[in-house]
C-alpha atoms as a printed R data frame, in Angstrom:
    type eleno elety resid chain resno       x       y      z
1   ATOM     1    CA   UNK     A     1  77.291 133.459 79.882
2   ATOM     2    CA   UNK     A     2  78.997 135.813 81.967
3   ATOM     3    CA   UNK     A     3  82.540 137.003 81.655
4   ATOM     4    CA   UNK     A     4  83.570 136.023 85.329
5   ATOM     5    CA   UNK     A     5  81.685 132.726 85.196
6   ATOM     6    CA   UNK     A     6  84.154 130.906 82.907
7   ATOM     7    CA   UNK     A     7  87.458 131.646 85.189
8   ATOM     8    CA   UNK     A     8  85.421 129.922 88.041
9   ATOM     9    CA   UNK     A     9  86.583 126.444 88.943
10  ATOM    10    CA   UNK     A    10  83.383 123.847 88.612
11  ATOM    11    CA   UNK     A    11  82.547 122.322 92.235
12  ATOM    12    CA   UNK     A    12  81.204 119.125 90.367
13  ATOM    13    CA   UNK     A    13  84.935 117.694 90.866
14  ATOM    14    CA   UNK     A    14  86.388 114.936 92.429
15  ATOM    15    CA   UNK     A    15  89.532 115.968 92.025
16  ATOM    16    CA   UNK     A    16  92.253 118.704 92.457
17  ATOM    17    CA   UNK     A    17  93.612 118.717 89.194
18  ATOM    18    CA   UNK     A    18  97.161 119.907 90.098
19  ATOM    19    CA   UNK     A    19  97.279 117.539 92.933
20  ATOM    20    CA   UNK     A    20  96.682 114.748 90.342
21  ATOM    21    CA   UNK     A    21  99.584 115.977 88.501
22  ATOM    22    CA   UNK     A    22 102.077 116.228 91.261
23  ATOM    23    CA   UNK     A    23 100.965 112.564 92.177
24  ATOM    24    CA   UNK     A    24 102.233 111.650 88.454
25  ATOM    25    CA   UNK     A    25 104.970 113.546 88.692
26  ATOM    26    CA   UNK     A    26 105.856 111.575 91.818
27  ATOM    27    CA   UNK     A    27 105.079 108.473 90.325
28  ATOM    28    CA   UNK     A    28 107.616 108.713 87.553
29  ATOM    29    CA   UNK     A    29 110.415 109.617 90.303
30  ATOM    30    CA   UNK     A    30 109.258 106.759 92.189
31  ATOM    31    CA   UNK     A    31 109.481 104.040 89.540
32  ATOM    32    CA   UNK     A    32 113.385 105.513 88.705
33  ATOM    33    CA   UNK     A    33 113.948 105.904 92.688
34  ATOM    34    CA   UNK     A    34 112.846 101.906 92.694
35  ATOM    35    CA   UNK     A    35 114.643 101.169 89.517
36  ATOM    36    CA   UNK     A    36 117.935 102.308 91.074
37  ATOM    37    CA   UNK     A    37 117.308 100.847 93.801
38  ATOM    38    CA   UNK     A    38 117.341  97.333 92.201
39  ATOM    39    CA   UNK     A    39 119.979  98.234 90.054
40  ATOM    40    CA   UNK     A    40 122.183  98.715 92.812
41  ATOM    41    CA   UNK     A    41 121.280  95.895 94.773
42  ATOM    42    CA   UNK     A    42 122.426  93.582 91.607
43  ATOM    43    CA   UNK     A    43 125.466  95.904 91.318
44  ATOM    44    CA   UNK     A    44 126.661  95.286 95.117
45  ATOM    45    CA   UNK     A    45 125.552  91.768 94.785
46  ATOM    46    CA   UNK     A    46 127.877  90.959 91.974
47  ATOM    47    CA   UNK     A    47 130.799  92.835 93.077
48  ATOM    48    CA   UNK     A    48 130.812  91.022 96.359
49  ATOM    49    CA   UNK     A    49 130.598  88.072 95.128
50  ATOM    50    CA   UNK     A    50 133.671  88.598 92.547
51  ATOM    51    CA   UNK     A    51 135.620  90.041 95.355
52  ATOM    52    CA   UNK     A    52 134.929  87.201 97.467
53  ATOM    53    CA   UNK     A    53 135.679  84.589 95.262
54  ATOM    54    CA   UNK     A    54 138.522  86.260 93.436
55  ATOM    55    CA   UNK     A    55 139.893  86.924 96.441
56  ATOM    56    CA   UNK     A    56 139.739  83.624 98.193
57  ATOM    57    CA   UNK     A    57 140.938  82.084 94.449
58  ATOM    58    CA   UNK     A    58 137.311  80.719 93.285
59  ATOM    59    CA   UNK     A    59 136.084  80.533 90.749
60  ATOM    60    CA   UNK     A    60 133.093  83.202 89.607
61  ATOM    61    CA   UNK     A    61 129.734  81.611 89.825
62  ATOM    62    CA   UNK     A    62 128.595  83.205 86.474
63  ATOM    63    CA   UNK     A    63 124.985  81.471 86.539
64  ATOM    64    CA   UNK     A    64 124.921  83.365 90.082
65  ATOM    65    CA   UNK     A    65 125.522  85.712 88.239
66  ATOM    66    CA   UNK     A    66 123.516  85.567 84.871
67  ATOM    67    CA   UNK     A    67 120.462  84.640 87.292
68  ATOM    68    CA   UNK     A    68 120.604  87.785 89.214
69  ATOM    69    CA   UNK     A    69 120.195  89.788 86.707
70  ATOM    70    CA   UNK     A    70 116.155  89.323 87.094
71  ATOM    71    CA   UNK     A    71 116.320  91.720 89.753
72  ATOM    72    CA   UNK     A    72 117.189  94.679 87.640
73  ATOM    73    CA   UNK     A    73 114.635  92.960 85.329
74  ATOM    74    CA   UNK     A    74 112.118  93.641 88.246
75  ATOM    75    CA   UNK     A    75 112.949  96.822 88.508
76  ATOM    76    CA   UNK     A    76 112.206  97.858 85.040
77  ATOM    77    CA   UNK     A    77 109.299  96.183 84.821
78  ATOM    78    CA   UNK     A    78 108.087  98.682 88.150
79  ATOM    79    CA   UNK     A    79 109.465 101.212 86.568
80  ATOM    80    CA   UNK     A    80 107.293 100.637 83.619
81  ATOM    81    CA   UNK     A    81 104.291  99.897 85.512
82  ATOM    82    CA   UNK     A    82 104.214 103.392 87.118
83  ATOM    83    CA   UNK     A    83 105.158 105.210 83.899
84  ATOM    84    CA   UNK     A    84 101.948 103.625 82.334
85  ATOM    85    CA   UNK     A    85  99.822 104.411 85.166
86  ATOM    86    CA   UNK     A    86 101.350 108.037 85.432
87  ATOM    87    CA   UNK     A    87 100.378 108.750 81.963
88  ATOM    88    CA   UNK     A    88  96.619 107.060 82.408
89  ATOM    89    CA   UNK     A    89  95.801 109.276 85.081
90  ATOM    90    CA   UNK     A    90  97.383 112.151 82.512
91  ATOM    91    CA   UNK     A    91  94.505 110.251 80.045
92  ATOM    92    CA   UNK     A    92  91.882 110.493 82.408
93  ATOM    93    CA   UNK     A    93  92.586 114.177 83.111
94  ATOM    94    CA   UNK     A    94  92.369 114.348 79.339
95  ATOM    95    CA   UNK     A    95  89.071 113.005 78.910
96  ATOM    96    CA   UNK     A    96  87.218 115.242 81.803
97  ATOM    97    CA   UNK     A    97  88.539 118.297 80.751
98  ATOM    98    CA   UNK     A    98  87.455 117.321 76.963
99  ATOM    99    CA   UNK     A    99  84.440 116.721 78.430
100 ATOM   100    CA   UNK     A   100  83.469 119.572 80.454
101 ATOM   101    CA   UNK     A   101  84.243 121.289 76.961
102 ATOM   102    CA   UNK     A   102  82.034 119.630 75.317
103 ATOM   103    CA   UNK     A   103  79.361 119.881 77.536
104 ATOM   104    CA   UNK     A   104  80.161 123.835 77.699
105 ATOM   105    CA   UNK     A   105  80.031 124.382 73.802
106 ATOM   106    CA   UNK     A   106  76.567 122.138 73.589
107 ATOM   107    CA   UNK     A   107  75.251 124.254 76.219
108 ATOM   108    CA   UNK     A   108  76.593 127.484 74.158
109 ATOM   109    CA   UNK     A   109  74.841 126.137 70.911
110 ATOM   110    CA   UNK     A   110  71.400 125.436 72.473
C-alpha cells in the first residue's frame, strides 16, 4: 500500500459524507425551529382566548384550553422524530466507515 493511496477519498460512494452531516445538523434545527413553532401557536392561542374572555367577563374555557395542549404535544413528537432520524443517518455513517475499515485491514492481512 502506498503512502498517498490512503489520504485518497474512495469513488465507490454514494455519498458526500460532510454533506450528510450538515443535513443532520439541519435536521436537529429543524425539529426545534418546528417545535417552537407549535409552542407558540398554543402560547398565542391561549392568551387570546384569556384576554378575550377575561375581558368581555367570561368565563375561561379551560378544556379549550387543556385540549390544546396536543399541539405542543405534536410538536415534540416532530421534534423527536427528526432527532431519531438525525442520529440514524449518524448510524449509517457509522457502519460504512467501519466497514471500509474492515475491508481495508482484511485486505492488509491477506
Amino acid at each position: 500500500m502506498m503512502p498517498d493511496q490512503q489520504s485518497t477519498p474512495f469513488w465507490g460512494t454514494y455519498f458526500d459524507r460532510d454533506a450528510v452531516l450538515r443535513l443532520e445538523r439541519r435536521v436537529r434545527i429543524l425539529g426545534w425551529v418546528l417545535f417552537g413553532m407549535y409552542l407558540a401557536q398554543y402560547l398565542y392561542d391561549t392568551v387570546t382566548l384569556l384576554y378575550n374572555n377575561l375581558s368581555n367577563g367570561y368565563p375561561p374555557d379551560w378544556a379549550y384550553l387543556v385540549l390544546g395542549l396536543s399541539r405542543p404535544a405534536q410538536g415534540l413528537m416532530l421534534l423527536v422524530v427528526l432527532y431519531v432520524l438525525s442520529s440514524a443517518l449518524l448510524i449509517l455513517l457509522d457502519i460504512e466507515h467501519n466497514t471500509r475499515c474492515a475491508a481495508r485491514a482484511l485486505k492488509r492481512s491477506k
